[in-house]
PyMOL CGO cylinders between C-alpha atoms (Angstrom):
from pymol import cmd
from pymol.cgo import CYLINDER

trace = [
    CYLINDER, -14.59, -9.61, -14.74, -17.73, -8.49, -16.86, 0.3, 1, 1, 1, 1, 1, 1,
    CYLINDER, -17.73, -8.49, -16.86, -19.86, -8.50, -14.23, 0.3, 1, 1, 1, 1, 1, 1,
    CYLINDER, -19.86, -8.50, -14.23, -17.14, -7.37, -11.69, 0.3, 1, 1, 1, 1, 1, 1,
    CYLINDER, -17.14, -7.37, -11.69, -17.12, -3.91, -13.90, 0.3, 1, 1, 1, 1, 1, 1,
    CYLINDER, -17.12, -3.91, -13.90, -20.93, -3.37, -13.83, 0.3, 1, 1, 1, 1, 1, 1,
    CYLINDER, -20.93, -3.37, -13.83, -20.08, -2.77, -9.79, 0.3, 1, 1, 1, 1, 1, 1,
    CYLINDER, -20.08, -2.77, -9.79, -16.79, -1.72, -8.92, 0.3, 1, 1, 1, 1, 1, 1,
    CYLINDER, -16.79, -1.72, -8.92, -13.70, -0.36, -10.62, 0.3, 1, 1, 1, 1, 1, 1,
    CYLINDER, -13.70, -0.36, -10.62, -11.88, -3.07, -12.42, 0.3, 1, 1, 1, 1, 1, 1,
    CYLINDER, -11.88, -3.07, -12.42, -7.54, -2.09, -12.64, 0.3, 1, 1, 1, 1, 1, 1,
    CYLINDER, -7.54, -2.09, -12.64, -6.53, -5.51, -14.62, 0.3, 1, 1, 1, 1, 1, 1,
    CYLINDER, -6.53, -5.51, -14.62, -2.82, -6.64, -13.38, 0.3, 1, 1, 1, 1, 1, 1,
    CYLINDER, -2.82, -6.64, -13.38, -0.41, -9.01, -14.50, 0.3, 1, 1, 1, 1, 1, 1,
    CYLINDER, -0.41, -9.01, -14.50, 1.01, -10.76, -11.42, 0.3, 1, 1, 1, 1, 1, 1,
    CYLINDER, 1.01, -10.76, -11.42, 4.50, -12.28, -11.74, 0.3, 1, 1, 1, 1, 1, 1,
    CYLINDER, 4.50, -12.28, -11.74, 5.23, -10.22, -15.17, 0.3, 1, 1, 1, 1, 1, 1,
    CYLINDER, 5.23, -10.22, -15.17, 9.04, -11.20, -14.54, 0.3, 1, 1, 1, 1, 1, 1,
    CYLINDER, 9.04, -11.20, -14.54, 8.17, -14.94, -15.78, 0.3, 1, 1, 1, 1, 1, 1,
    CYLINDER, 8.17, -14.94, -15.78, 7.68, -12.80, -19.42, 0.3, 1, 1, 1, 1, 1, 1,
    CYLINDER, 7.68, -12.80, -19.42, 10.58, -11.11, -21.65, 0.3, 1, 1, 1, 1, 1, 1,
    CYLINDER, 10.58, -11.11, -21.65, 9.60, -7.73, -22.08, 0.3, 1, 1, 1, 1, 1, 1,
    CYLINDER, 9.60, -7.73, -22.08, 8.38, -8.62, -26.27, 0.3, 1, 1, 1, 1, 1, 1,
    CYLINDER, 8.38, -8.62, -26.27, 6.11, -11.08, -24.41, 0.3, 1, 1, 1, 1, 1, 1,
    CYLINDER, 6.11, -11.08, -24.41, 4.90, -8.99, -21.65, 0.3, 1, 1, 1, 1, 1, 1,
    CYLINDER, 4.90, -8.99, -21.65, 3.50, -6.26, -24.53, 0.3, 1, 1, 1, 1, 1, 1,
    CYLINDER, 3.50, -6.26, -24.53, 2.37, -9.26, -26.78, 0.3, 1, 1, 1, 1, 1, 1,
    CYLINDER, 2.37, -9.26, -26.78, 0.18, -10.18, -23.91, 0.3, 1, 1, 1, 1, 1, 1,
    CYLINDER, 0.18, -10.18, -23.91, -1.05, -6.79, -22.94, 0.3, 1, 1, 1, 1, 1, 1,
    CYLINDER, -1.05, -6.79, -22.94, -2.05, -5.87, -26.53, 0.3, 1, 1, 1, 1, 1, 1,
    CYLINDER, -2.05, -5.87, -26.53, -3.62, -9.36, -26.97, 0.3, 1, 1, 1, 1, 1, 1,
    CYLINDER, -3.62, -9.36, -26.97, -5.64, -8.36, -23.39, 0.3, 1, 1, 1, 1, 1, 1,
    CYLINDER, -5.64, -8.36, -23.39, -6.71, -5.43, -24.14, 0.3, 1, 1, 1, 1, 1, 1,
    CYLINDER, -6.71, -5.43, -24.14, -8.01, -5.93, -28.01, 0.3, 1, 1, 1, 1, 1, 1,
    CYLINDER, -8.01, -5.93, -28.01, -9.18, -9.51, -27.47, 0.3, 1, 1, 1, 1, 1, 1,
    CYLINDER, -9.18, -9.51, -27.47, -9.86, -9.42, -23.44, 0.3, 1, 1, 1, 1, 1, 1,
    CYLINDER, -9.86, -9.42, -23.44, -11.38, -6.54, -22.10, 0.3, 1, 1, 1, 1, 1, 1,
    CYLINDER, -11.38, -6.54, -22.10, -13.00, -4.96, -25.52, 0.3, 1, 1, 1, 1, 1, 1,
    CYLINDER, -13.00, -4.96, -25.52, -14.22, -8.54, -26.90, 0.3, 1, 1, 1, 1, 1, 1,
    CYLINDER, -14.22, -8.54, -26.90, -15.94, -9.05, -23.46, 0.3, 1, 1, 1, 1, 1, 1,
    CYLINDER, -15.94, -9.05, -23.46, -17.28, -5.55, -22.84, 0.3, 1, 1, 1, 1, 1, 1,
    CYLINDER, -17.28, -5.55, -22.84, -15.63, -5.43, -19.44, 0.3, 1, 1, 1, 1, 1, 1,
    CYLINDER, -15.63, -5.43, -19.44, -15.03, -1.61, -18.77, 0.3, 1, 1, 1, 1, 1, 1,
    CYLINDER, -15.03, -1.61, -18.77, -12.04, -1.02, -16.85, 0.3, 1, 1, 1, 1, 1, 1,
    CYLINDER, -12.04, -1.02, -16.85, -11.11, 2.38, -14.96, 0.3, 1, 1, 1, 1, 1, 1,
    CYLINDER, -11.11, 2.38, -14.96, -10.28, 4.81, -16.09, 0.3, 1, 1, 1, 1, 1, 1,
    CYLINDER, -10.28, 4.81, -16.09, -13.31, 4.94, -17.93, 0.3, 1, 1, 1, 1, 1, 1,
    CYLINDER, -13.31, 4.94, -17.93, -13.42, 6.65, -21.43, 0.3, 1, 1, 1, 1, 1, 1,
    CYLINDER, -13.42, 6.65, -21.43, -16.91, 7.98, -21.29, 0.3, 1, 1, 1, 1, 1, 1,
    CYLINDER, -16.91, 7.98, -21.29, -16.42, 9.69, -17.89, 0.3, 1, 1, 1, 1, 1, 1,
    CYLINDER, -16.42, 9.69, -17.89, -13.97, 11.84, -19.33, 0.3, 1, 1, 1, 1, 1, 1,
    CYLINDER, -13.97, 11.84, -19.33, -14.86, 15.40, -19.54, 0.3, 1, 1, 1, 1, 1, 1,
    CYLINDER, -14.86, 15.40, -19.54, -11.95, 17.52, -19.14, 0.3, 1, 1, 1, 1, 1, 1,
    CYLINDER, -11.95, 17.52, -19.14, -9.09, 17.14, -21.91, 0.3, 1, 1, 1, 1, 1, 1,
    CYLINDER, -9.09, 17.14, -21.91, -6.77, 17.29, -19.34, 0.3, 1, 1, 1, 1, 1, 1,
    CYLINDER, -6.77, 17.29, -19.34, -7.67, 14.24, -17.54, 0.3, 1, 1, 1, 1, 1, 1,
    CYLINDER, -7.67, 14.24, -17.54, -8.42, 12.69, -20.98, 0.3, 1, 1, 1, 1, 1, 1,
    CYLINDER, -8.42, 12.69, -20.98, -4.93, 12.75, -22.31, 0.3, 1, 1, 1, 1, 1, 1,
    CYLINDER, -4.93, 12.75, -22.31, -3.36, 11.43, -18.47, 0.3, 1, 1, 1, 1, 1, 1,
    CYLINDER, -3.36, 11.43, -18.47, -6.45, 9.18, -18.68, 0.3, 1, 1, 1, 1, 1, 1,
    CYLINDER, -6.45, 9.18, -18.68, -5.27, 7.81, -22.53, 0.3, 1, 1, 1, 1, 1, 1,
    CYLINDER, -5.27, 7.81, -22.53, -1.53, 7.57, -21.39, 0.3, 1, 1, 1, 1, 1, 1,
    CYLINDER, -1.53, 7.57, -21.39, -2.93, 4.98, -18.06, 0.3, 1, 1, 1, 1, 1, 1,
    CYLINDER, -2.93, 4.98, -18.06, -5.40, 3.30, -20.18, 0.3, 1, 1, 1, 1, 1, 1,
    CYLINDER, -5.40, 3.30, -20.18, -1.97, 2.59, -23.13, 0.3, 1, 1, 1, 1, 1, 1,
    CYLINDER, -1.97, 2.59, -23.13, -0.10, 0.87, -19.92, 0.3, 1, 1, 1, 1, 1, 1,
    CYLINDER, -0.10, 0.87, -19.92, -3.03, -1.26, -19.12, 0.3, 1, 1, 1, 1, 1, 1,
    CYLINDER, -3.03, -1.26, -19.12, -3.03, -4.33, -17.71, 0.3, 1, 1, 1, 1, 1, 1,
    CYLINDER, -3.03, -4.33, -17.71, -0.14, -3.13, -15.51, 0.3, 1, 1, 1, 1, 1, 1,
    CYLINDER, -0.14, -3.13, -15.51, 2.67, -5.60, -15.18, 0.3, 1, 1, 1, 1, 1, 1,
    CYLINDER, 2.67, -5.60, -15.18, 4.14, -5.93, -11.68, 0.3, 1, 1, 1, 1, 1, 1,
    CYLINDER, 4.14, -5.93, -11.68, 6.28, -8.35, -9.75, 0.3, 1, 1, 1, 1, 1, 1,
    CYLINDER, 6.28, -8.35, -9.75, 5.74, -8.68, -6.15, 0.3, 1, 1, 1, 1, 1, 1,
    CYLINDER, 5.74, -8.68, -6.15, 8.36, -9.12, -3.22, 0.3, 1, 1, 1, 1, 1, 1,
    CYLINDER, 8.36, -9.12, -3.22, 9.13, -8.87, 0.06, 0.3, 1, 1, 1, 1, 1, 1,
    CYLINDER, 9.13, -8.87, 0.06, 12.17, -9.47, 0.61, 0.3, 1, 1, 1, 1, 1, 1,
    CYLINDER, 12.17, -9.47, 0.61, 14.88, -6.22, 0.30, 0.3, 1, 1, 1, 1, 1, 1,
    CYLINDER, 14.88, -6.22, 0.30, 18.51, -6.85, -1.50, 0.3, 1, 1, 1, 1, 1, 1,
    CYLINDER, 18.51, -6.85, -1.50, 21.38, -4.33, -1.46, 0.3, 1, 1, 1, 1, 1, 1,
    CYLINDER, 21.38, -4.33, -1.46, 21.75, -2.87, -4.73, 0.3, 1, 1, 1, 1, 1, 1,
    CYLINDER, 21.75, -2.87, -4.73, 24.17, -0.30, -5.57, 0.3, 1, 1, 1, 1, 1, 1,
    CYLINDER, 24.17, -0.30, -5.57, 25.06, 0.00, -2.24, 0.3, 1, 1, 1, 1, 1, 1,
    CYLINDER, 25.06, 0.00, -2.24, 21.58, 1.10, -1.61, 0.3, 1, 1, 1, 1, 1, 1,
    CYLINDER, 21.58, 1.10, -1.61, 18.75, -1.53, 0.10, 0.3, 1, 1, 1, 1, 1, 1,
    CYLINDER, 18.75, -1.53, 0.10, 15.87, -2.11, -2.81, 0.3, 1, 1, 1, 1, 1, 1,
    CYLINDER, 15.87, -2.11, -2.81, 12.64, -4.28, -2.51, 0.3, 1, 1, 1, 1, 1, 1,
    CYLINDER, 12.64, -4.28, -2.51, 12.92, -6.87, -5.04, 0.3, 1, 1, 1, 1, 1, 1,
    CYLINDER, 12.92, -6.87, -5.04, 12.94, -10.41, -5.98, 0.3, 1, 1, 1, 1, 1, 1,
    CYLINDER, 12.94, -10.41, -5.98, 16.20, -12.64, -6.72, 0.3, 1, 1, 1, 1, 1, 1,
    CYLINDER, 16.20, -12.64, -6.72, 16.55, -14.28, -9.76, 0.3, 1, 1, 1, 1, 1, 1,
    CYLINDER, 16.55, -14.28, -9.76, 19.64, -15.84, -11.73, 0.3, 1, 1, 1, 1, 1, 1,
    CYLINDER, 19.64, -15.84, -11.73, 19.66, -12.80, -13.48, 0.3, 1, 1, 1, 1, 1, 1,
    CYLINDER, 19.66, -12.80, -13.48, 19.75, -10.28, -10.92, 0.3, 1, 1, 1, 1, 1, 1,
    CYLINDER, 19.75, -10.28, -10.92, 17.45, -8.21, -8.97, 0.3, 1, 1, 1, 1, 1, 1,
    CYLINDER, 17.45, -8.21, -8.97, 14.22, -7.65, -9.98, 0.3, 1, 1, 1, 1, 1, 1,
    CYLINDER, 14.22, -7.65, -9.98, 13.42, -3.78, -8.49, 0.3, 1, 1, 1, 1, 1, 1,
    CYLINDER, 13.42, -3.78, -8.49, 9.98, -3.63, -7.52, 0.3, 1, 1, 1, 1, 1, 1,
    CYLINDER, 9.98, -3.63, -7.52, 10.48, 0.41, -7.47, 0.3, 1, 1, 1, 1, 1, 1,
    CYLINDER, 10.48, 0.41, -7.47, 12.04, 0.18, -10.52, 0.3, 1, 1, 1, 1, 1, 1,
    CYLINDER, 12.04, 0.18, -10.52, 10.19, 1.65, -13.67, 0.3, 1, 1, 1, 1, 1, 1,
    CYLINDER, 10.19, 1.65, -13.67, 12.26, -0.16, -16.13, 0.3, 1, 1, 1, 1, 1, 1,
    CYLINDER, 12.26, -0.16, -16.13, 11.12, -3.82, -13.76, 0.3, 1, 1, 1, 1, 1, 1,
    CYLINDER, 11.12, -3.82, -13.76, 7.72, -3.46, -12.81, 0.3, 1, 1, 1, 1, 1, 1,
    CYLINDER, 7.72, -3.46, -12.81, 4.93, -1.11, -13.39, 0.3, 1, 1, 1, 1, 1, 1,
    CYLINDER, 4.93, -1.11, -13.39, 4.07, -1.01, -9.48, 0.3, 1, 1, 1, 1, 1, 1,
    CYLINDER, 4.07, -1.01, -9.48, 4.95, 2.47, -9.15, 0.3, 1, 1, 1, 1, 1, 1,
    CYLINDER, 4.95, 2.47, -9.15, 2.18, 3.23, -12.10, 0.3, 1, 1, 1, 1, 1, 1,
    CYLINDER, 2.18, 3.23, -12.10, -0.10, 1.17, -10.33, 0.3, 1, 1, 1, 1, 1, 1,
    CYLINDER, -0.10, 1.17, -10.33, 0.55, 2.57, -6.91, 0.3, 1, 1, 1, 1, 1, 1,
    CYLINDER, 0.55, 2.57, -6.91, 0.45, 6.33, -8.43, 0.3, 1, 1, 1, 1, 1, 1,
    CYLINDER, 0.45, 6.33, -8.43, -2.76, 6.09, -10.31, 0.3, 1, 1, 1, 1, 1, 1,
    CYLINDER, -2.76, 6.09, -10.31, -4.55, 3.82, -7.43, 0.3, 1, 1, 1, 1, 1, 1,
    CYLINDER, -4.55, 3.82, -7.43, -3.30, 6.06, -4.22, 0.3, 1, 1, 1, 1, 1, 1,
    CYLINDER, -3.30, 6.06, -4.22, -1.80, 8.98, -5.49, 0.3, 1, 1, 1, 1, 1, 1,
    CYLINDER, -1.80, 8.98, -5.49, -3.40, 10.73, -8.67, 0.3, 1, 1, 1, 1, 1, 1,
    CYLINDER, -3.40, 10.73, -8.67, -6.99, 8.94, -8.91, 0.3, 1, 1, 1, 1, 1, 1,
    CYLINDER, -6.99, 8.94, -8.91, -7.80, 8.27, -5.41, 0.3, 1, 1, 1, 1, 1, 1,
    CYLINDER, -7.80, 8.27, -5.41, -10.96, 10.76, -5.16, 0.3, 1, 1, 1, 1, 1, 1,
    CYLINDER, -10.96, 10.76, -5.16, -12.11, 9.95, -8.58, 0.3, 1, 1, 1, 1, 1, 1,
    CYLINDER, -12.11, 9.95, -8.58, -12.18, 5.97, -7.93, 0.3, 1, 1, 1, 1, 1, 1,
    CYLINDER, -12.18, 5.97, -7.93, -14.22, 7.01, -4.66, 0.3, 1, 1, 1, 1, 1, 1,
    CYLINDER, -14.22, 7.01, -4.66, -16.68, 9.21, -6.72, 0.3, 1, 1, 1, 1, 1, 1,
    CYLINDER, -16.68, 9.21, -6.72, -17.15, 6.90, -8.96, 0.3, 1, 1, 1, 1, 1, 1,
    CYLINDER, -17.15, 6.90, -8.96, -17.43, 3.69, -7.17, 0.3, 1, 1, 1, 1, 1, 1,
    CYLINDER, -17.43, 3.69, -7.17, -20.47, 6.21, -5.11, 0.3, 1, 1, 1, 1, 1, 1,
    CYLINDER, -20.47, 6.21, -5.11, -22.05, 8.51, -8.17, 0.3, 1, 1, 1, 1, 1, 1,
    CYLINDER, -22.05, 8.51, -8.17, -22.25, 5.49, -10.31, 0.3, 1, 1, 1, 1, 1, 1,
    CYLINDER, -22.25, 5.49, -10.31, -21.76, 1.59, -9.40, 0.3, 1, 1, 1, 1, 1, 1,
    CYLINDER, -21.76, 1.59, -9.40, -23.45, 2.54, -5.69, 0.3, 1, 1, 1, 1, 1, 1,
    CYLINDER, -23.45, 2.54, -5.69, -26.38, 4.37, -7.80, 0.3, 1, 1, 1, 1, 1, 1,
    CYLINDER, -26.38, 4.37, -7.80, -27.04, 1.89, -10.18, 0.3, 1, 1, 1, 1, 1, 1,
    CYLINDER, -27.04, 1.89, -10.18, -26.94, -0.91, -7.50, 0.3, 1, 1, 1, 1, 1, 1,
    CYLINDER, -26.94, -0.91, -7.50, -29.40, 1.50, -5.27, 0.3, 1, 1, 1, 1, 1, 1,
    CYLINDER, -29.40, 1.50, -5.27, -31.65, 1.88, -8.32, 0.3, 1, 1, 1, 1, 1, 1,
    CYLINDER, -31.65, 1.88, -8.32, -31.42, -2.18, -8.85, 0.3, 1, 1, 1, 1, 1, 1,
    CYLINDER, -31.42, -2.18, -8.85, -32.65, -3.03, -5.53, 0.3, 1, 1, 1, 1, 1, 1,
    CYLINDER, -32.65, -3.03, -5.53, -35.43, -0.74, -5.38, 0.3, 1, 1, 1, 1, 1, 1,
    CYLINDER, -35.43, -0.74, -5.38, -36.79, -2.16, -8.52, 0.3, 1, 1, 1, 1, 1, 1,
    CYLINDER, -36.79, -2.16, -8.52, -36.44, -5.13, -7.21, 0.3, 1, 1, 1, 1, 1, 1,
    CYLINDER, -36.44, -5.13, -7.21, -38.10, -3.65, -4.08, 0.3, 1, 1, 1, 1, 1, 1,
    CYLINDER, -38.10, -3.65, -4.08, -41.08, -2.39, -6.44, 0.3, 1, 1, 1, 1, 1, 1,
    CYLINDER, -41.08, -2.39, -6.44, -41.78, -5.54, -8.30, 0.3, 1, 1, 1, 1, 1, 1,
    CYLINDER, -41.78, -5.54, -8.30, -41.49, -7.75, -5.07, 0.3, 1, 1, 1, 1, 1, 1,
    CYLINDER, -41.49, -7.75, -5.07, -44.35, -4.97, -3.81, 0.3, 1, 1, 1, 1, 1, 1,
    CYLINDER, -44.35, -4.97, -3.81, -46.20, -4.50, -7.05, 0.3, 1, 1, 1, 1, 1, 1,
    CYLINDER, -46.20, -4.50, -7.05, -47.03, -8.15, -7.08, 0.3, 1, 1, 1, 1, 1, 1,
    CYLINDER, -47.03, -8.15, -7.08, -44.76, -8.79, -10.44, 0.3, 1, 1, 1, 1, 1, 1,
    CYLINDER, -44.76, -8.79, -10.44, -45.72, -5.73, -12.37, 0.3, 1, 1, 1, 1, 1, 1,
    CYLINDER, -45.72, -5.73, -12.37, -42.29, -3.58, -12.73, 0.3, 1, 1, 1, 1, 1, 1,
    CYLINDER, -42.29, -3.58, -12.73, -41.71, 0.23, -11.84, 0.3, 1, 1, 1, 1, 1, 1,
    CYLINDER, -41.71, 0.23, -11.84, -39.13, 1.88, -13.70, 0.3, 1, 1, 1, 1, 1, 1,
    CYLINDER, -39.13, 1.88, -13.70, -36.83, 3.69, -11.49, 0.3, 1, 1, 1, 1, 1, 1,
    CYLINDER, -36.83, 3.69, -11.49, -33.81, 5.27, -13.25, 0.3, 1, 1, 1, 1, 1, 1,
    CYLINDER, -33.81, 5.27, -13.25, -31.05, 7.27, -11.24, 0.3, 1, 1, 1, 1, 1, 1,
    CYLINDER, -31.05, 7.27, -11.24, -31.57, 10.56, -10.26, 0.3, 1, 1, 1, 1, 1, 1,
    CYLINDER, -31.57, 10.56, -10.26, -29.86, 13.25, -11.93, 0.3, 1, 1, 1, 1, 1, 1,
    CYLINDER, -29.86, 13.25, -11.93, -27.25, 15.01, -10.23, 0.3, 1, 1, 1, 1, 1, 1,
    CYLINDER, -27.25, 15.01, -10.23, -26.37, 11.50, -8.29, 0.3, 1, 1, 1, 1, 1, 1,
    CYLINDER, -26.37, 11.50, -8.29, -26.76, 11.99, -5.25, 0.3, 1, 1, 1, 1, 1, 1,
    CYLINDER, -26.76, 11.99, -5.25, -27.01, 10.15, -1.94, 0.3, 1, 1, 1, 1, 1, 1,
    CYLINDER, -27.01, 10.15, -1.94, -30.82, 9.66, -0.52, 0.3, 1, 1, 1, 1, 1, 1,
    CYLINDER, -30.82, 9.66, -0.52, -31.30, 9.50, 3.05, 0.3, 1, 1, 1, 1, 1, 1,
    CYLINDER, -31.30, 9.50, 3.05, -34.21, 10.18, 5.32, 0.3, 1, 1, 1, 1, 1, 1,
    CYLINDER, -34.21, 10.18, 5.32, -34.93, 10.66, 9.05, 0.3, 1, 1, 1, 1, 1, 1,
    CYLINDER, -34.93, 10.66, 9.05, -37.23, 8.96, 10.74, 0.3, 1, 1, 1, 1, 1, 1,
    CYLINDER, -37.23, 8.96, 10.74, -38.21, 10.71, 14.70, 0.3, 1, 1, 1, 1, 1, 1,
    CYLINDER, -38.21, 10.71, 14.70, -38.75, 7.90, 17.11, 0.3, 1, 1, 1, 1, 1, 1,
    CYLINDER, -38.75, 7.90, 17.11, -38.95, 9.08, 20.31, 0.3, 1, 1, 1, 1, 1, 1,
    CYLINDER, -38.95, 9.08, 20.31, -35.96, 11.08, 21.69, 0.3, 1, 1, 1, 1, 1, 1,
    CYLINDER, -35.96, 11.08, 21.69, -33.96, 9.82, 18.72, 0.3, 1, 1, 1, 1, 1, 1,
    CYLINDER, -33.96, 9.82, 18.72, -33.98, 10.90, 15.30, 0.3, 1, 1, 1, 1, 1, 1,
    CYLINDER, -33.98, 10.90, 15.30, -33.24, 7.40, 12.79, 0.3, 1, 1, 1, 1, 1, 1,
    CYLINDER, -33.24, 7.40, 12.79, -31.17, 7.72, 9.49, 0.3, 1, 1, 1, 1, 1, 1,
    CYLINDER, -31.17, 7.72, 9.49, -32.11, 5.35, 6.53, 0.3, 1, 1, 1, 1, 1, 1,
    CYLINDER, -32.11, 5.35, 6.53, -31.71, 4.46, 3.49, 0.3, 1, 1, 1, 1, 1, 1,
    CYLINDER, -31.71, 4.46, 3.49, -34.02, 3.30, 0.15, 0.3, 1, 1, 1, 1, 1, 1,
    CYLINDER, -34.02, 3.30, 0.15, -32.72, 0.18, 0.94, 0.3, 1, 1, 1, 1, 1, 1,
    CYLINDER, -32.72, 0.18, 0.94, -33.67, -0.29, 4.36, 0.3, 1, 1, 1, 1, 1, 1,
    CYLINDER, -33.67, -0.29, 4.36, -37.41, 1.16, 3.48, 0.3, 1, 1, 1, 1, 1, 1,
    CYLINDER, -37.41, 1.16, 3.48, -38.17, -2.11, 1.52, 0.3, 1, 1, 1, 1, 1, 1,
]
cmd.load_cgo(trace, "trace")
């Protein structure tokens, strides 16, 4: 997961949270997110230090309090209630997948598709994509410097590089990556 975070958004989950009573379930999350994540320096979204506005600081504290999410996953649907609900059987009853009070799928499914869709796509561009980009032309530069190493640091604003090559008829787009 640490080295999963230095390239993509990391969400941690708990898969099959219904095999946990609910004093368990926020045992384990506590013990997660103090011993886990922070002992291990794996960054998970959303990230603290890309918060700028307050707004989206306090929504981004309340996300970052329910994390790892707990969910339960079905697929089968049960009448409940009279009313048909996506859950799992147990001895003990339905599990509602939909349910707040069961599962936090509808937090996950909010903040992942919903609320933080754009952000998680601006960030996985303006900064994993970057700093991968700037990795590989280093790597590019020392491969062509014969071992000595050029610097390169991200360009500030991030944004995307691209050229255009004319061959012919045809104008080429490329990339850093495809220069090397």
């Amino acid at each position: 997961m640490r080295r999963l975070s230095k390239i993509t958004n990391v969400v941690p989950v708990i898969a099959r949270a219904d095999t946990l009573t609910l004093e368990e379930r926020e045992e384990f999350k506590q013990r997660v997110r103090r011993k886990d994540l922070k002992a291990h320096g794996i960054h998970v979204y959303p990230q603290e230090d890309l918060d700028s506005d307050p707004d989206d600081r306090f929504l981004n504290d309340k996300i970052r309090e329910k994390i790892p999410f707990a969910v339960v996953g079905a697929d089968k649907e049960h009448q409940v209630n009279g009313r048909r609900v996506l859950g799992r059987k147990t001895k003990w009853g339905i599990i509602e997948v939909e349910n707040p009070a069961h599962c936090e799928f509808p937090l996950l499914r909010d903040l992942l598709i919903r609320s933080h869709l754009q952000d998680l796509k601006d960030i996985t561009h303006n900064v994993h994509y970057e700093q991968y980009r700037v990795q590989r032309l280093n790597e590019c530069n020392l491969a062509a410097k014969g071992g000595k190493r050029l610097a390169l640091t991200p360009p500030l604003p991030l944004t995307p590089r691209t050229h255009w090559r004319k061959t012919g008829r045809q104008a080429v787009c490329f990339s850093y990556l495809e220069m090397c």
